[in-house]
C-alpha positions in Angstrom: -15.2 -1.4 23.4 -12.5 -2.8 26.2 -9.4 -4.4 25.6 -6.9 -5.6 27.6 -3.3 -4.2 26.2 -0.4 -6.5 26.5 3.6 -6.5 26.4 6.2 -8.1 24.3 7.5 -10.3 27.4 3.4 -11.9 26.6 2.2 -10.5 29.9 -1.0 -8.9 30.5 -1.6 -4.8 30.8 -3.9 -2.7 31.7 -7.6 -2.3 29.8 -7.7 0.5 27.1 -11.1 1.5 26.4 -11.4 1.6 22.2 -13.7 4.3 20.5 -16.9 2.2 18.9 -16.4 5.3 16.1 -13.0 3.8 15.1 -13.3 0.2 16.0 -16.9 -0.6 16.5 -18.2 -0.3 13.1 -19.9 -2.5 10.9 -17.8 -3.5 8.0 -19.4 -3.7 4.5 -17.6 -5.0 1.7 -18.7 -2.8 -0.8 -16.5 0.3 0.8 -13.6 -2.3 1.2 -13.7 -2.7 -1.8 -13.8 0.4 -3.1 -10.6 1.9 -1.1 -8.6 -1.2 -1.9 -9.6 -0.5 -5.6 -8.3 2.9 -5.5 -5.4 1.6 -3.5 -4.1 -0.4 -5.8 -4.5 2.1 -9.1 -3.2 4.6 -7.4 0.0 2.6 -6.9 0.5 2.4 -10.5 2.8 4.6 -12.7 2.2 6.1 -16.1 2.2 4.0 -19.2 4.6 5.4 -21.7 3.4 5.9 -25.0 5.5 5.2 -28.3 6.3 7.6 -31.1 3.6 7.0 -33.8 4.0 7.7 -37.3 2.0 11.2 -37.1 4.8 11.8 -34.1 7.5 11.4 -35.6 9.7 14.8 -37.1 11.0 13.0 -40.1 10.5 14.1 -44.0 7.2 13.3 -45.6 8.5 14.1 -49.1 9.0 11.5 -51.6 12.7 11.1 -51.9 13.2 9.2 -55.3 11.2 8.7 -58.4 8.3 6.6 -59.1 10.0 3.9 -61.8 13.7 3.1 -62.6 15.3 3.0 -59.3 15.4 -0.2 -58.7 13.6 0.2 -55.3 10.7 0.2 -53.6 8.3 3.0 -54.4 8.2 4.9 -51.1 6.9 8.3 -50.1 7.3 8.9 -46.8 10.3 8.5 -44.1 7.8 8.0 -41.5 6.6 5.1 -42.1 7.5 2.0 -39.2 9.3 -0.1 -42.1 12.0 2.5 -41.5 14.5 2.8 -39.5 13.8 6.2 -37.5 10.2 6.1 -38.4 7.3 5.7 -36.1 5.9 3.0 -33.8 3.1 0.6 -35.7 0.1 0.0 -33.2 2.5 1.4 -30.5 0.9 1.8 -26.8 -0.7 4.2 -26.2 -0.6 6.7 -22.8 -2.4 4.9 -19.8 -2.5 7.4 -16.6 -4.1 5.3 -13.6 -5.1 8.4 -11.8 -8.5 7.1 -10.2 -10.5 9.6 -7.0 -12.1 8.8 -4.1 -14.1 10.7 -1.8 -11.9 11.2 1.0 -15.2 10.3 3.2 -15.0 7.2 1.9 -11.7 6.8 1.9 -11.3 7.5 5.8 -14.7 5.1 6.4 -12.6 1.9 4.5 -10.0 2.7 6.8 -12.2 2.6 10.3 -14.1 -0.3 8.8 -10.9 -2.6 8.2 -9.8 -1.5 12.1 -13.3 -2.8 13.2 -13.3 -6.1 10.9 -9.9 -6.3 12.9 -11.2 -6.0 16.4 -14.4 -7.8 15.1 -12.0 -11.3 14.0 -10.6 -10.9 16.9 -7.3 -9.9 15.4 -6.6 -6.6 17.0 -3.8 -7.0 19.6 -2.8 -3.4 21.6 0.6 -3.2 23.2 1.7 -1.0 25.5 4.5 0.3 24.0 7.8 -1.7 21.4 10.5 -1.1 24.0 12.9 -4.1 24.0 15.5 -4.6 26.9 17.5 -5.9 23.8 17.0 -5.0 20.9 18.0 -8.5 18.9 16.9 -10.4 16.4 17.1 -13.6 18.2 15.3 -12.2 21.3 12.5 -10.8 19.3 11.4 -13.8 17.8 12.1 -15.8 20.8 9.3 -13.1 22.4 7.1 -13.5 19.4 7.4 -17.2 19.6 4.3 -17.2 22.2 2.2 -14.4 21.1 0.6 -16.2 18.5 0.4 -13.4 16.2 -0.5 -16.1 12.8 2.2 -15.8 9.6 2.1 -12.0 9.3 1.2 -9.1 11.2 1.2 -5.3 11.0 2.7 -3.5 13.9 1.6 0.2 13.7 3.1 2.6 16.2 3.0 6.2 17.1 4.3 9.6 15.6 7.3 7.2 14.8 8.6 3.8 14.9 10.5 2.5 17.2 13.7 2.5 16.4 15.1 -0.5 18.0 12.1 -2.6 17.6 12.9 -1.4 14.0 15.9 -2.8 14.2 15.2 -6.1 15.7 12.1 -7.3 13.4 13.6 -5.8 9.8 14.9 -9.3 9.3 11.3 -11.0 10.1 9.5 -12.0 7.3 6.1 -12.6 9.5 6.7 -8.5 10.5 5.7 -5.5 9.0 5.7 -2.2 10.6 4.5 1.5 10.2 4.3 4.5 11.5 0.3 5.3 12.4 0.4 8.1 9.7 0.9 4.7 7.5 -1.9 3.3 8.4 -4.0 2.0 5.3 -7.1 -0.4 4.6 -4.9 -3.0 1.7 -2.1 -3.8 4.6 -4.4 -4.0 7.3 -6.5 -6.8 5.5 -3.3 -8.1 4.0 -2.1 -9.4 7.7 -3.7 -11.7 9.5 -3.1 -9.9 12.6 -3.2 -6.1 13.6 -1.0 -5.0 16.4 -1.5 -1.1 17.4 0.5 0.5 20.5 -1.0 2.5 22.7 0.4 5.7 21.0 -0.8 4.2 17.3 -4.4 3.8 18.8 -4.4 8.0 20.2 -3.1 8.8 16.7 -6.0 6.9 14.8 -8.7 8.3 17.1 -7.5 11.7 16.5 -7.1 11.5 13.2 -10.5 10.7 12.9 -12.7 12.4 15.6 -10.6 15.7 15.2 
């Protein structure tokens, strides 16, 4: 597929020509699903588990006698009504530690770049060179663009460093570096902006 790449002044570039392998696919929900799924379990750490009573190194012998003490007739240290004794009904260990297949998990990603370009949400930019690299300017440029209440900006190898610089205080801006690139923040923004540099990277990761 064509598109016609733009800059950050709003001006028209030239036409990049979009591999239908990347960003011409059908997207199915089902897959979507699946690699946000993982996505999201993945992100989660390990639940800690508490000491139980079978965990805890503390004396099981009964430590007075049965009648005449005046106290309760208890055999075993371990037990949770005790100070230093083990966790009653404690939680237990929960390790979110789900797999994909990584075929799967690389067809998510080409079919939320092609739901993208399919919306008509996929804006390419030349390249994230600012004149100045300000705050105020920035937004002043992004005023026109109409880029919705949040977009991804994905470049290259790395991010631009002044462009960096300038949209860090943006709410409405997120930006990565293409090795980044993932299906939950792609379908989390309303628009997709790639560079030039970010679309090479994608199509080599995937056709190589």
């Amino acid at each position: 597929m064509k598109l016609t790449t733009k800059t950050l002044d709003g001006k028209k570039g030239s036409d990049i020509e979009l591999s239908d392998d990347v960003f011409g696919l059908e997207p199915r929900a089902d897959i979507l699903h699946r690699v946000v799924t993982w996505q999201l379990e993945k992100r989660r750490g390990t639940a800690r588990a508490a000491r139980e009573r079978s965990d805890v190194a503390r004396t099981g012998k009964k430590f007075g006698r049965q009648k005449g003490g005046g106290t309760a007739r208890h055999g075993d240290r371990r037990a949770p009504i005790f100070i230093g004794g083990g966790k009653a009904h404690g939680p237990r260990v929960r390790d979110f530690n789900p797999s994909l297949n990584k075929k799967v998990r690389a067809l998510g990603l080409r079919m939320a770049l092609s739901a993208k370009a399919k919306d008509g949400n996929l804006v390419v930019l030349d390249s994230l060179d600012l004149k100045d690299a300000k705050t105020a300017a920035l937004k002043g440029n992004l005023a026109g663009m109409g880029w919705g209440r949040k977009a991804l900006v994905i470049d290259g190898d790395a991010i631009n460093v002044g462009f960096a610089r300038a949209s860090s205080n943006l709410r409405e801006i997120n930006l990565l570096p293409a090795i980044g690139a993932n299906v939950y923040d792609i379908l989390n923004h309303e628009t997709l902006v790639l560079t030039r540099a970010a679309v090479e990277q994608l199509e080599a990761r995937f056709n190589g």
